[in-house]
C-alpha angles and dihedrals in degrees: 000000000000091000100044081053094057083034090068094056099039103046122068134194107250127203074249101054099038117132081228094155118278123131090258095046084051100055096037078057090052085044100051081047102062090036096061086040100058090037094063102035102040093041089056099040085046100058090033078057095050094042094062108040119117122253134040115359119234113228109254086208092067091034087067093042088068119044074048086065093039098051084042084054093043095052091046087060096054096049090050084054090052091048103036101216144062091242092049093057104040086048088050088048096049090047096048089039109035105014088046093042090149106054082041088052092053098044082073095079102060087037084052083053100047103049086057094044086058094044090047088048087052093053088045096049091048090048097039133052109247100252094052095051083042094061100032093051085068094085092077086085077071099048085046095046085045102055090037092058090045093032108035098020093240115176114221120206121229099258086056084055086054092055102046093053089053088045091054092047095043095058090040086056085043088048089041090053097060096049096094081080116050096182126006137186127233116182083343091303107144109224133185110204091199092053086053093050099053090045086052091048087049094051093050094057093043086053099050101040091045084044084054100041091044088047094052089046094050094061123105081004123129091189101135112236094253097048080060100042096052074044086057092036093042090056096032083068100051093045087038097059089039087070094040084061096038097046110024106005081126097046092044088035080058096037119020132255097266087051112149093012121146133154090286093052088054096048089057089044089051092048095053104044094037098018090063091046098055093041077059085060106046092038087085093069093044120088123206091272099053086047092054087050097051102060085039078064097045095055097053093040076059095048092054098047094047090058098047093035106039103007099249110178114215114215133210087253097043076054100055095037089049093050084053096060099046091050084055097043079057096048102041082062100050111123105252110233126283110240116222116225105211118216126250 
């Protein structure tokens, strides 16, 4: 979720990399496809799972400690890889960390934001059905388009401004529709749908303005991907067990901090500390479009699965509301025109 978000800023489409048209650019294209599309489907149906399992709960804070520790591990490695040797990557690592204190010290904003954006996603998905917070999170493309305008002076086309309006009524019409049940019960988990859609609104908000800011600080930056990604995970720990203390440090001190885990628990820890990072891989061979497709994919893959697995009924105005989003999901990646320059 976080690192796809800093993926689609660091990461640029090369001559080399270009989908262009032979038979390997097309089916790297195919491949990043499927991968975004599992990424943001199957992350969001597995905590939703897990959220509403009986029995004892996990704790989400611990949960996003660790796929934090995990994505900082995994990065190391790859660095080590890259280096070869134990003494080249501690000496990468001290001259990205302490050398280049400054451009380490900054990072912190966007990792703070993102710590509290997980553990925001964590309180929606277990208040919402999946494909309501599916199709409702994707008003962070309007948080985003709003602080880079503000931020990054960005200018939108029209047809962007089109898009954005039709993003924010389809998922009025998506949250309108829920509001016959105030609170509902899965497997005797009490949930409360307007607590998960303030914590989704908040997330929104936490996601575009640390893409921004991550964005603005990138430029002009040759930090590799994974030196600011260990930065983002670094910080992402020490944030992260700050709020295990502050939110549940009884409840961890009594029971432990893997309380509540089982093999489904690991697996979401595992997506979202290794699935982020690979979607950070494949991003570079997905245009706008396919990325707009993608998450057109992943909501209905959310949809289907919601219905089979908790019963979710869509209605004629979910329906609308979601047809809406995902026009303006489409939209909003259009390439925006070329202009031709006449000669003189």
């Amino acid at each position: 979720m976080s690192t796809q978000s800093s993926a689609d800023s660091k990461e640029t489409l090369t001559p080399s990399s270009s989908m262009g048209g032979s038979e390997g650019g097309i089916n790297l294209k195919y491949l990043s496809l499927i991968v975004l599309t599992f990424q943001n489907a199957t992350l969001i149906l597995s905590i939703r799972y897990t959220r509403t399992l009986p029995g004892e709960m996990y704790l989400a804070t611990t949960a996003v400690v660790l796929a934090e520790l995990f994505k900082m591990l995994a990065c190391f490695a790859v660095i080590l890889k890259e280096k070869g040797s134990v003494s080249g990557l501690i000496e990468h690592v001290h001259y990205y960390t302490v050398i280049q204190w400054k451009d380490a010290v900054k990072i912190s904003v966007p990792a703070i934001l993102y710590v509290i954006q997980n553990n925001l996603q964590y309180i929606a998905i277990s208040n919402l059905e999946a494909a309501v917070f599916q199709v409702t999170y994707q008003l962070k493309i309007m948080t985003t388009a709003i602080f880079s305008v503000f931020l990054l002076r960005k200018e939108l086309i029209k047809t962007q401004w089109i898009a954005l309006c039709l993003l924010f009524f389809g998922v009025s019409m998506v949250q309108l529709s829920q509001n016959d049940t105030k609170s509902t019960k899965t497997a005797d988990v009490e949930q409360n749908p307007m607590l998960g859609l303030i914590a989704v609104l908040l997330s929104c908000c936490s996601s575009g303005f640390a893409g921004v800011y991550f964005e603005k600080l990138l430029k002009g930056s040759d930090i590799s991907l994974w030196m600011r990604n260990i930065h983002l995970a670094g910080y992402g720990v020490l944030v992260g067990l700050f709020g295990v203390y502050w939110n549940d440090g009884d409840t961890v001190s009594e029971k432990g901090f893997l309380h509540g885990y089982n093999g489904w628990v690991w697996w979401v820890v595992l997506m979202q500390a290794f699935g982020g990072l690979l979607v950070a891989v494949v991003v570079k061979y997905a245009d706008n479009i396919l990325k707009g497709f993608a998450t057109s994919l992943a909501i209905i893959v959310s949809c289907v699965f919601s219905v089979f697995i908790w019963g979710f009924v869509i209605t004629l105005q979910f329906s609308i509301g979601t047809a809406l989003v995902l026009g303006a999901v489409y939209m909003y990646s259009l390439p925006k025109p070329q202009t031709k320059i006449l000669p003189a």
